[in-house]
C-alpha positions in Angstrom: -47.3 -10.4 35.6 -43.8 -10.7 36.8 -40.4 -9.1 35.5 -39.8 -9.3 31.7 -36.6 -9.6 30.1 -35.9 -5.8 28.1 -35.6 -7.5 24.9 -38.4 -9.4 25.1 -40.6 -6.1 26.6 -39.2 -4.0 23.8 -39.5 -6.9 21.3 -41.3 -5.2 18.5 -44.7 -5.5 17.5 -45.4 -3.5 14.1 -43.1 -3.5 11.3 -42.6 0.3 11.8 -40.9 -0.8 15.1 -38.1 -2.8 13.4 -34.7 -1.5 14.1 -32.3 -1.3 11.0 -34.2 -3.9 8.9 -36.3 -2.0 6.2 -35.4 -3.5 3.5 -37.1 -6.5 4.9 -40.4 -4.9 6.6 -40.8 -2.9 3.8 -40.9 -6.1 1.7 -43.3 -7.9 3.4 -45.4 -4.9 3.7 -45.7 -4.7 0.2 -46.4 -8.1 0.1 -49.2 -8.1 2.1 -50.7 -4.8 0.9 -50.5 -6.2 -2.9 -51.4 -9.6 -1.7 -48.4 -10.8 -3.6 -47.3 -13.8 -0.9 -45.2 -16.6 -1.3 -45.7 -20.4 0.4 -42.1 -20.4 1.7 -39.9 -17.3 3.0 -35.6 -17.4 4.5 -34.9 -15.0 7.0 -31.0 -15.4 7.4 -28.5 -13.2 9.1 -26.6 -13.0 11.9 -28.0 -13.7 15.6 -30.0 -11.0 17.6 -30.6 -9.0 14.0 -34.8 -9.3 14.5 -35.2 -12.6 12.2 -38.3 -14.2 14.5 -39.5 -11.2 15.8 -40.4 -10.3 11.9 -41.8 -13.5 11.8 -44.0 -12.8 14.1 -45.2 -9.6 13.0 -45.3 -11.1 9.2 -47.9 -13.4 10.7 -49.7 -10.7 12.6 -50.5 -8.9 9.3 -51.2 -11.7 7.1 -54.0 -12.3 10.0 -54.8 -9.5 11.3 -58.4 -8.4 10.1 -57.6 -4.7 11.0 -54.4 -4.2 9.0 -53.7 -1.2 7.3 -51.4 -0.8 4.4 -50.1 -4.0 5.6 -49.1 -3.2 9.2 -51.0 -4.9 11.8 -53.4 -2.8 14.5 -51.6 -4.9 17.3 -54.3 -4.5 19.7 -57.0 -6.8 18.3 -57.7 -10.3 19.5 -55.7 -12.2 16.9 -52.5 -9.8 17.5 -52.2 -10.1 20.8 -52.8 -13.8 20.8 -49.8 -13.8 18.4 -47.3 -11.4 20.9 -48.2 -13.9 23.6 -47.4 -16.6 21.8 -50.7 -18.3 22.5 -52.3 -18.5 18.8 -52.8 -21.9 17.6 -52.7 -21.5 14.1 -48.9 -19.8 14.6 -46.7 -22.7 15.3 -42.9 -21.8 16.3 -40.4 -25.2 15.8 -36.8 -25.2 17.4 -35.1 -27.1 14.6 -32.3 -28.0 16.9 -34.5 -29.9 19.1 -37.0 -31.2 16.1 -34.4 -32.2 13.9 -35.3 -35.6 13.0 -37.3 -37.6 9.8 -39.8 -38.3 12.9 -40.4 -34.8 13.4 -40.8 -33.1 9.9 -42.9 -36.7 9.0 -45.2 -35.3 12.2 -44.7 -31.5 10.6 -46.3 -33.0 7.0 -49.2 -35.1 8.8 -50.8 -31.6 10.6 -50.3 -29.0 8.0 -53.1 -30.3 6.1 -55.2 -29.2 8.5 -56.9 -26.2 8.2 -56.4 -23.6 10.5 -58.3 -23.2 13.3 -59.1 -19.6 13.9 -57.1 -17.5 11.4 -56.8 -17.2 7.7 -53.6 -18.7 7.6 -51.0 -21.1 9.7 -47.9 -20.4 9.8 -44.8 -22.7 10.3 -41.5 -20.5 12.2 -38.8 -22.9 11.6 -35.7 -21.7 14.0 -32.0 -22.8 13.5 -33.4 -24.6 10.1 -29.5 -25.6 9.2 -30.4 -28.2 12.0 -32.3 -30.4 10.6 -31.1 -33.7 9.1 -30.3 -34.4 5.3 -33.4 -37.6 5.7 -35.5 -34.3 7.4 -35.1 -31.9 4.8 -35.7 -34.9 2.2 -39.1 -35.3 3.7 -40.0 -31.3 4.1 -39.0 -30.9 0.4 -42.1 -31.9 -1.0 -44.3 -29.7 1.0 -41.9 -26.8 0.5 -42.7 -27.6 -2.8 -46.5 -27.7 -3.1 -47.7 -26.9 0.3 -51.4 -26.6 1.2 -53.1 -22.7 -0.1 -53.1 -22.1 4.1 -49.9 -22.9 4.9 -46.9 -20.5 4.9 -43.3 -21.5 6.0 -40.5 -19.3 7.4 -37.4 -20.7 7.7 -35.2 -18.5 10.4 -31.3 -19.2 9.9 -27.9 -18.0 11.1 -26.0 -20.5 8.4 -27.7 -20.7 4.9 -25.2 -22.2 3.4 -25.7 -25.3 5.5 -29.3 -25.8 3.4 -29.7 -28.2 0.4 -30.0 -26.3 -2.7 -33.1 -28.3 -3.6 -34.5 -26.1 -0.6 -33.3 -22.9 -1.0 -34.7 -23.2 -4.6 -38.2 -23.4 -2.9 -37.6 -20.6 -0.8 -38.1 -16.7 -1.3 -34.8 -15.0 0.4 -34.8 -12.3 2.6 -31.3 -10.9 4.2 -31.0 -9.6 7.5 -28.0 -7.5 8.3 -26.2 -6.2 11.2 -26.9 -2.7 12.6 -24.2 -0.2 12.8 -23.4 1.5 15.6 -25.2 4.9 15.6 -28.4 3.0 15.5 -28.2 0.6 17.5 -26.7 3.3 20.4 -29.7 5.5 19.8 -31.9 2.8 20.2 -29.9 2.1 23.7 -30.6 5.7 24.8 -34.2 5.2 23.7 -34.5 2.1 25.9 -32.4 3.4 29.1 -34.7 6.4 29.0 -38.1 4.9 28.7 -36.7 2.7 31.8 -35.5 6.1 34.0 -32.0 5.6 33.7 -29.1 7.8 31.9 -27.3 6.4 29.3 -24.2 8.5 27.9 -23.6 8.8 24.3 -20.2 6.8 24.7 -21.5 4.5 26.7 -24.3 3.3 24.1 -21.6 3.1 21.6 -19.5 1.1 24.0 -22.7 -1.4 24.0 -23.4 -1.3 20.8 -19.8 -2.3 20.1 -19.7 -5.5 22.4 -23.2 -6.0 20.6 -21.3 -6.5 17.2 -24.3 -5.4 15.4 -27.3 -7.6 17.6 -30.1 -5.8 18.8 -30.4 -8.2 21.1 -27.4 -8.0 22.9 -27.3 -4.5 22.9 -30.4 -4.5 24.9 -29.3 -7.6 27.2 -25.9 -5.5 28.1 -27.6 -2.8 28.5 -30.2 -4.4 30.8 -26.8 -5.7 32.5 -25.3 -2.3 32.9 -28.8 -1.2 34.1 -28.4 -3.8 37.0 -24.9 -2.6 37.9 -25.8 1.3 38.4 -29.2 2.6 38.2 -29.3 6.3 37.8 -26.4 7.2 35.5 -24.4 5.1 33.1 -20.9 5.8 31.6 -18.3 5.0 29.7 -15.6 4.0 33.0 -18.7 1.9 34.4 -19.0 0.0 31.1 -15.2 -0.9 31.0 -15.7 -1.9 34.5 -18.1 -4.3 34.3 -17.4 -5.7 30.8 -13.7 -5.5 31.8 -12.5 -3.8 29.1 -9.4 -1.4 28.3 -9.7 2.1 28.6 -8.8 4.1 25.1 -5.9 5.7 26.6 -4.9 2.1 27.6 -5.3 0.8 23.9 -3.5 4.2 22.6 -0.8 3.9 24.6 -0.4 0.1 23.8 -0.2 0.8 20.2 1.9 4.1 20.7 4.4 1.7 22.6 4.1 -1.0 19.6 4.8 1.5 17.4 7.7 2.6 18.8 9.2 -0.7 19.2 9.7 0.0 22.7 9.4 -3.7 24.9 9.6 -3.1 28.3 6.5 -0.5 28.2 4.9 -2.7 25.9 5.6 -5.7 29.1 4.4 -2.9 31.6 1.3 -2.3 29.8 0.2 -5.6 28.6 1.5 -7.2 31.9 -1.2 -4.2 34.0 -4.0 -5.2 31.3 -4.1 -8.7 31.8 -3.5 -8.3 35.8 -6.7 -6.2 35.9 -8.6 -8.6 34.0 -9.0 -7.9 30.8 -9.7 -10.0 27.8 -6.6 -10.4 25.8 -8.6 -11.4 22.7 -10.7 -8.1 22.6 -7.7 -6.3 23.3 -6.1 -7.6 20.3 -9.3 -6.6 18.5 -9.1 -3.0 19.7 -5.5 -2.5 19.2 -6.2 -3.7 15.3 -8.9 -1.1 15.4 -6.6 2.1 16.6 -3.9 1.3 14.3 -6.3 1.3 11.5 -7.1 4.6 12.5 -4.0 5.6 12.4 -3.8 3.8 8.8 -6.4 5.7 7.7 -5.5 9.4 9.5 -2.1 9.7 10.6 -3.3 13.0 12.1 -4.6 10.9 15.0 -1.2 9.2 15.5 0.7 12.8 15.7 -1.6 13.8 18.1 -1.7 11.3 19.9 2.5 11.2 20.4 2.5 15.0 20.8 0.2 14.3 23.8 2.7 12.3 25.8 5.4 14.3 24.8 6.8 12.0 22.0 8.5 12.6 18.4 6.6 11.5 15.6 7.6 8.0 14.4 7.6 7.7 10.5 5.5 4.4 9.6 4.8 3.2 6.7 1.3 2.1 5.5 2.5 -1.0 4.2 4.0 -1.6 7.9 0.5 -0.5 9.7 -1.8 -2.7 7.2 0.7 -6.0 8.6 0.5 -5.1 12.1 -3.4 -5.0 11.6 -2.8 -8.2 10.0 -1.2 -9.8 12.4 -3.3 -8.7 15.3 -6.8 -10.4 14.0 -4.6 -13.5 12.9 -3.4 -14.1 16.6 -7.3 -12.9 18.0 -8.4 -15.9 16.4 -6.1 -18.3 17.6 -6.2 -16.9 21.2 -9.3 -18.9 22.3 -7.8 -22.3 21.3 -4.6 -21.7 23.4 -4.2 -22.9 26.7 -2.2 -19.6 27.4 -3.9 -16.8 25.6 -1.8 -13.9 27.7 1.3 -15.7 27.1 0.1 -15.6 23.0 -0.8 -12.0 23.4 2.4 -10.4 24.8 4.2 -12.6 22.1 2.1 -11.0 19.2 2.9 -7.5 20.8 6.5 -8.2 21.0 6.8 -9.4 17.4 4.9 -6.7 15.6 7.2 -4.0 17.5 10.3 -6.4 16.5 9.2 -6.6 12.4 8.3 -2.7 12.2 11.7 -2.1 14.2 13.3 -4.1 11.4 11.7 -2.3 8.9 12.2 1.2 9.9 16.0 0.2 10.8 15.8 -1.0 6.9 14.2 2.2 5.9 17.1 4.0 7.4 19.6 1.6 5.7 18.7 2.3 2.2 21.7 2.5 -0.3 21.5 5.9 -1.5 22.6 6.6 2.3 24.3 4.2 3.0 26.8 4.9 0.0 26.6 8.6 1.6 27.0 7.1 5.0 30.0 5.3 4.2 31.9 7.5 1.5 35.6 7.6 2.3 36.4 10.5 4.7 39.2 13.5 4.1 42.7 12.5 4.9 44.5 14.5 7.7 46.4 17.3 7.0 50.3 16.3 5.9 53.5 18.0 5.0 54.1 18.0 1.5 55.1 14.6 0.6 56.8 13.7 -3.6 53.3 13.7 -5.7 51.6 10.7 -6.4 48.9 10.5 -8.7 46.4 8.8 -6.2 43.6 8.8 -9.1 45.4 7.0 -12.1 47.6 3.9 -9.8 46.5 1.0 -11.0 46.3 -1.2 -7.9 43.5 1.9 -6.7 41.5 1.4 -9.5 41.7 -2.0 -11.3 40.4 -3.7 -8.6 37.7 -1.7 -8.4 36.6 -2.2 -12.3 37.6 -6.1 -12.1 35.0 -6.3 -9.0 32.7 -4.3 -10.5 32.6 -6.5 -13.6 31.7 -9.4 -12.0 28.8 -7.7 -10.2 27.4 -6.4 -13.5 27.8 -9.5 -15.2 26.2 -11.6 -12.0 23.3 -9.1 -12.2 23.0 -8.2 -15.5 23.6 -4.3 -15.1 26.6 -2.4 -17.0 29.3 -1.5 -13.8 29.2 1.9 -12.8 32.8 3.7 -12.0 33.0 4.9 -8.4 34.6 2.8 -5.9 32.3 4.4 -3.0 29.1 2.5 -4.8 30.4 -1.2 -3.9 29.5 -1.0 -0.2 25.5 -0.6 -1.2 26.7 -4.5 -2.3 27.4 -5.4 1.3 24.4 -4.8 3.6 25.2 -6.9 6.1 28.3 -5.0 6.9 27.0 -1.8 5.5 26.4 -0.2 9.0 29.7 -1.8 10.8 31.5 0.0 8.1 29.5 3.5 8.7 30.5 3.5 12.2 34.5 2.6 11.3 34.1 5.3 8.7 32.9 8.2 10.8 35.7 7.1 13.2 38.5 7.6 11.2 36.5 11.0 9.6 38.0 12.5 12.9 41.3 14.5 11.8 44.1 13.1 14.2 47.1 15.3 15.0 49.4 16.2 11.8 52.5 13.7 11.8 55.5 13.1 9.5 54.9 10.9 6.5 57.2 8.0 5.9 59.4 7.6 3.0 58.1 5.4 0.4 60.7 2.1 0.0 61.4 0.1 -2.8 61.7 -3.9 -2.3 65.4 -3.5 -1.6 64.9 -1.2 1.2 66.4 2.0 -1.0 64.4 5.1 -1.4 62.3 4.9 -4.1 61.0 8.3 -6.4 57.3 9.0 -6.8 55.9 7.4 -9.8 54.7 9.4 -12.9 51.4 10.5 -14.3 50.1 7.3 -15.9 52.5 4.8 -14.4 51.2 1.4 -13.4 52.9 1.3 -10.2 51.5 1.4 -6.7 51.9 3.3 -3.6 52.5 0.0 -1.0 50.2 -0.3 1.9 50.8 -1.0 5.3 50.7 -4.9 6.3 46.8 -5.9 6.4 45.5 -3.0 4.8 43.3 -2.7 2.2 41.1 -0.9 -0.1 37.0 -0.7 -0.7 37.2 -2.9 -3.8 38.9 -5.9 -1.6 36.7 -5.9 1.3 35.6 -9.4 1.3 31.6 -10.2 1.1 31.6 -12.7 4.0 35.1 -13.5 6.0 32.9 -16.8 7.4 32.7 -18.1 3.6 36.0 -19.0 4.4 35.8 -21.4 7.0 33.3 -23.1 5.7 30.6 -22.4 7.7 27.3 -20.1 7.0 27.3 -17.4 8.8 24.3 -15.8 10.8 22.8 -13.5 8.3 22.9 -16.4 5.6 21.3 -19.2 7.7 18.6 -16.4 8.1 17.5 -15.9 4.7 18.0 -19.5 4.2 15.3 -20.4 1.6 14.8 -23.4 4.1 14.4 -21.4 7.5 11.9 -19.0 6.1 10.0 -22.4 4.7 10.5 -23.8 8.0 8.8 -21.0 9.8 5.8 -20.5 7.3 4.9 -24.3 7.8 5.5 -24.1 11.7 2.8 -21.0 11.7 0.2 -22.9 9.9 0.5 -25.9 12.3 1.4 -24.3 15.7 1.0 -20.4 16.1 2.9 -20.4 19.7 5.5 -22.2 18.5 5.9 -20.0 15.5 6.2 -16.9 17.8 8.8 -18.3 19.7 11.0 -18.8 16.7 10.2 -15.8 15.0 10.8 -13.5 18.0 13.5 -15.6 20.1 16.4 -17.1 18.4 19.5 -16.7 16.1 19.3 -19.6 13.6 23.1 -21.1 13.2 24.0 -24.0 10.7 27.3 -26.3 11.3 27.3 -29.2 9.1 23.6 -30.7 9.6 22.9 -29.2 12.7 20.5 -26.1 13.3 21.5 -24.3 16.2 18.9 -21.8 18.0 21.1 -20.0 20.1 18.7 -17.8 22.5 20.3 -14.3 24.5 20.0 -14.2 27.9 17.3 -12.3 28.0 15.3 -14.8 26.1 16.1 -17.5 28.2 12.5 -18.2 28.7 11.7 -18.5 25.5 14.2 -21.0 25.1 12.4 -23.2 28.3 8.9 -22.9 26.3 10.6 -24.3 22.9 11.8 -27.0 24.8 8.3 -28.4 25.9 7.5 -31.4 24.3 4.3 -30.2 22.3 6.9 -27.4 20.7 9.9 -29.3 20.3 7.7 -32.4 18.4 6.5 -29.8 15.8 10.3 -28.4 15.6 12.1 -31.2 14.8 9.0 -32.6 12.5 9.4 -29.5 10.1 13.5 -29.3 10.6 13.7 -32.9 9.2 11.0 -31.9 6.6 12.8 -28.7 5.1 16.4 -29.3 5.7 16.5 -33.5 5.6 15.9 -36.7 7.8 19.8 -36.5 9.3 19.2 -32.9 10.7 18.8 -32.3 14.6 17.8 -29.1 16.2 20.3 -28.0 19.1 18.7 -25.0 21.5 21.8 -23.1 23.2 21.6 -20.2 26.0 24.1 -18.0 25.5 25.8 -16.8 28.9 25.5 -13.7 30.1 28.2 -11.2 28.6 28.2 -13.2 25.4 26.4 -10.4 23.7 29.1 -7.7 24.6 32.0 -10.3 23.7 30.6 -9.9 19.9 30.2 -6.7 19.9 33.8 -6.1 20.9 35.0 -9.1 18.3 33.3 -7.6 15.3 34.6 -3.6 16.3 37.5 -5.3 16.4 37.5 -6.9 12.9 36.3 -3.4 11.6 39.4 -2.0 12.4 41.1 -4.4 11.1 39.4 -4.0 8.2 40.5 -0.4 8.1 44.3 0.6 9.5 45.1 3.8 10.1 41.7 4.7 11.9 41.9 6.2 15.2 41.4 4.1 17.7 37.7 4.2 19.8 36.6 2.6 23.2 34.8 -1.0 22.2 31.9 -2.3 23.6 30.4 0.9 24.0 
C-alpha cells in the first residue's frame, strides 16, 4: 500500500481512541453495552471534531461479534471490513452530492432490505443540512418508523439548517471543539510515533491555527512535517504558516497602546511586507490585549522590557479595542484592500484610547486645580481695595452661576474658579494661559486709579458697590464667553462634532461601508456653513482625503449626508495647506491672551 494521509492513518478505530469526545463514546458505549439503541442518531459540531469517524466505530460495535463492554475488537473480519470502508451493509452518503427527492426516494426503496452480512445496516448521512426541503419530506417517514435493521446517523456542521419535524426523530449527540492542551499533546503523540520532534510551542501553535479540529491539527502538522523533518519549532511554524512572531504582536499592541502612529506604520507596514495575514493578525492582537485585560502584570512587564513607562489604561478602554479588532477581522476578507483596512483599524483604536486618556487627564477636579487664578506679583503698597466684597468681581459670577444651576437643575456653588469645569473645550487653552501668567514678572509701579473725569479718585470702602476699572479688553472668569464663534453665526468645530447628526451619520456609514467609516472617523474635521459639511483633511491626511473621494465612498457619503442632515446638503472635502496647522495654533494662543491682559508674553507656535 501506498502513502496514507496522517489523519486518515491515525483516524481512530475504538472508542477509547477518540480525542476530546467522551461524552459522546461514552454514550454510545453505554448504549451498546445496555442494548438501549435508537433508529436515528445527530452528530453535529464543528468540522474536523471526529463526527464520521464515531460513526464508524458506532457501527463497528453494534456489529462486531467480539465486542466487549461495547468497544469493538477491531481486528476481526467485520471490523476491518468497516476501517476499509469495504462493508456492504455500512453505507456512507455525501448529502451534498445526494441531495435530491431522486436520491432519498432511491435511499427509502433499499433500506428494506435486509442486510447482507451483519446484524445491522447502517446509513452515515454527511453534510445532512444539504439535502432539499422535497428530500427531507420524503426521508421523514422512514426517520420515523424505519425498518428493526436500519440505523441512521445524520453527520452535520449546521443543525439549525434541519426541519424540526426531523430533528424530533432524531437522538442528539454534540460534538465540541478540543482545547488546546489536548489537541497539542495529541500533536507530540503523532510527531513522535512518525520520528520527528515536535516542541511544546510548536504543538500549541498547531493546535491554534487548528481552532479546535483534530483534523487540521494533524494535516498542519503533517505539513510542518514536510517542511523540516527532524526537529520542529516554534520560528519554523511562523515561517511556513506566515504568521507574526509574539514579540511582533507585543510590540504592535505596546505601540497601539501608547498611541504612538509612526511605530505602529513601521510595524504593521514590516508585517504585511513579510507576508503576513492581516486578518490573523487582528485576531492575535485581540488576543494579547485581552491578556493584558485580564493581567495587567503582563502589560508592565512587557513595557519595562523595552524600556517604557507604564501607560495607565482603563478596562473599559482595553474591552473596546478588543472590540473593535474582531469587528474589522471579519470584514477584512470582503475588502478588496484588507492591509489598507488593517492599518486603519490600528490607527483608530490608538486615536480613541489617545482621546480617552487625554480625557482622563482633563477631568474637572483638575482642571479647576489646573486653571485656578495664579498669585499676583509683588507691588508697592497701593490705597486698599477690598478685592473680595466689589461688586463687579462677584455679581457676575453669582448671576452666571444662576443660570447654570437653573439650566442644570443644581443649586450654584460660590467660587468663581469652579466655572471653567463649564468650559471644556477651552479648559486646556486656558491652563496653558494660566500657568503663563503664574510666572512673577519684575515688580513695577502701580498706576493711579482715575475717576471718569480723569481726577484722582480715593479707594472705595469696605462694602461699597464700586469697582476697580479694568484695562480696555479685559476681563474676569465669570465673563469668559462659552463660544466666541456663537457670535458669528457659525458652529464652530467642537459643536459640529458632537452634532447629534454627525455621530448618526457615522453609526449608519459603519453599518453600510466599514472603509468608509474609518476614513471619517480617523481623517477629518467636520465644519458646518449654512448647509454645507465641510471635511477639511490636514496635510498629513491627504491620502485619506484621495480615498474618500472614490466614487464607491463618496456615493455612500453623500447618501447618508442628505439622509441625516436634509436633501439640500452637499459634502465639500478640503486639504488644508501645509502650515495651516501652525497658523491655528498661533490664532487661538493669540485669542488666549486676549482673553487674559496682563499675562506675560510667551513665544507662539511653539
Amino acid at each position: 500500500m501506498g502513502y496514507q494521509t496522517l489523519y486518515r492513518k491515525y483516524r481512530p478505530q475504538t472508542f477509547a481512541e477518540v480525542v476530546g469526545q467522551q461524552h459522546v463514546a461514552t454514550i454510545l458505549r453505554n448504549s451498546v453495552q445496555q442494548g438501549r439503541i435508537s433508529h436515528a442518531y445527530l452528530f453535529s459540531g464543528p468540522r474536523g471534531t471526529g463526527k464520521t469517524s464515531v460513526a464508524r466505530i458506532f457501527a463497528k460495535a453494534l456489529n462486531c461479534p467480539s465486542a466487549k463492554d461495547g468497544e469493538p475488537c477491531g481486528t476481526c473480519e467485520i471490523c476491518k471490513s468497516i476501517a476499509t470502508g469495504n462493508a456492504p451493509d455500512i453505507i456512507e452518503i455525501d448529502a451534498a452530492s445526494n441531495r435530491g427527492i431522486d436520491d432519498i426516494r432511491d435511499l427509502r426503496e433499499k433500506v428494506h432490505y435486509a442486510p447482507a452480512r451483519f446484524n445491522y445496516k447502517v446509513y452515515i448521512i454527511d453534510e445532512a443540512h444539504m439535502i432539499t426541503p422535497q428530500g427531507f419530506n420524503a426521508l421523514l417517514k422512514t426517520l420515523e418508523e424505519p425498518p428493526a435493521h436500519a440505523i441512521f446517523i445524520l453527520c452535520t456542521t449546521e443543525p439549525h439548517k434541519l426541519p424540526l419535524t426531523i430533528l424530533s426523530r432524531l437522538l442528539k449527540l454534540e460534538f465540541h471543539r478540543l482545547p488546546l492542551e489536548p489537541l497539542a499533546a495529541h500533536a507530540q503523540k503523532i510527531a513522535q510515533q512518525e520520528k520527528t520532534e515536535l516542541t511544546r510551542a510548536a504543538a500549541l501553535e498547531l493546535a491554534k491555527l487548528a481552532e479546535g479540529s483534530v483534523r487540521d491539527t494533524i494535516s498542519l502538522l503533517e505539513q510542518a512535517m514536510a517542511f523540516t523533518v527532524e526537529r520542529i519549532d516554534e520560528p519554523q511554524i511562523d515561517e511556513l504558516f506566515h504568521l507574526a512572531s509574539p514579540e511582533q504582536i507585543v510590540d504592535l499592541a505596546v505601540a497601539v497602546l501608547r498611541s504612538r502612529k509612526d511605530e505602529i506604520a513601521h510595524i504593521a507596514e514590516e508585517l504585511i511586507l513579510s507576508g503576513r495575514d492581516p486578518e490573523r493578525m487582528l485576531l492575535e492582537l485581540a488576543s494579547a490585549l485581552e491578556k493584558y485585560l485580564l493581567n495587567r502584570a503582563q502589560l508592565r512587564a512587557a513595557l519595562e522590557a523595552r524600556d517604557l513607562p507604564y501607560c495607565d489604561v482603563t478596562d473599559d478602554q482595553l474591552v473596546a479595542a478588543v472590540s473593535e479588532c474582531w469587528e474589522a477581522s471579519s470584514h477584512l476578507r470582503r475588502e478588496a484592500n484588507p492591509s489598507l483596512l488593517f492599518r486603519i483599524t490600528l490607527y483608530r483604536i490608538a486615536h480613541v484610547l489617545a482621546r480617552a486618556q487625554q480625557a482622563a487627564l482633563g477631568r474637572p477636579e483638575e482642571s479647576a486645580k489646573a486653571v485656578a487664578p495664579a498669585k499676583p506679583a509683588a507691588k508697592p503698597p497701593v490705597p486698599e481695595a477690598p478685592r473680595a466684597t466689589s461688586t463687579s468681581e462677584s455679581t457676575p459670577a453669582k448671576v452666571v452661576k444662576k443660570e447654570d444651576a437653573e439650566s442644570r437643575g443644581r443649586s450654584p456653588s460660590p467660587p468663581a474658579s469652579e466655572l471653567v469645569p463649564e468650559q471644556p473645550a477651552a479648559a486646556q487653552a486656558f491652563s496653558e494661559a494660566r500657568e503663563a501668567a503664574a510666572t512673577p514678572s519684575p515688580p513695577t509701579e502701580a498706576p493711579p486709579l482715575f475717576s471718569a473725569e480723569g481726577k484722582p479718585q480715593e479707594a472705595p470702602a469696605a462694602g461699597n458697590e464700586q469697582q476697580i476699572p479694568q484695562e480696555k479688553g479685559a476681563s474676569s472668569d465669570a465673563d469668559i464667553p462659552a463660544s466666541r464663534s456663537k457670535e458669528s453665526g457659525e458652529l464652530p468645530q467642537e459643536d459640529a462634532q458632537t452634532d447629534p447628526r454627525w455621530e448618526a451619520l457615522l453609526d449608519s456609514i459603519r453599518s453600510e461601508s466599514i472603509t468608509t467609516f474609518c476614513l471619517l472617523f480617523e481623517g477629518p474635521e467636520p465644519e458646518v456653513k449654512k448647509q454645507h459639511l465641510v471635511l477639511r483633511f490636514p496635510d498629513r491626511l491627504r491620502f485619506f482625503s484621495q480615498l474618500l473621494r472614490q466614487a464607491s465612498n463618496l456615493r455612500v457619503l453623500d447618501h447618508f449626508v442628505k439622509t441625516h442632515y436634509g436633501p439640500e446638503w452637499v459634502v465639500d472635502i478640503v486639504n488644508e495647506a501645509p502650515g495651516r496647522e501652525a497658523e491655528e495654533a498661533e490664532r487661538a494662543a493669540r485669542d488666549v491672551l486676549d482673553l487674559f491682559p496682563g499675562s506675560r508674553e510667551i513665544e507662539l507656535g511653539q
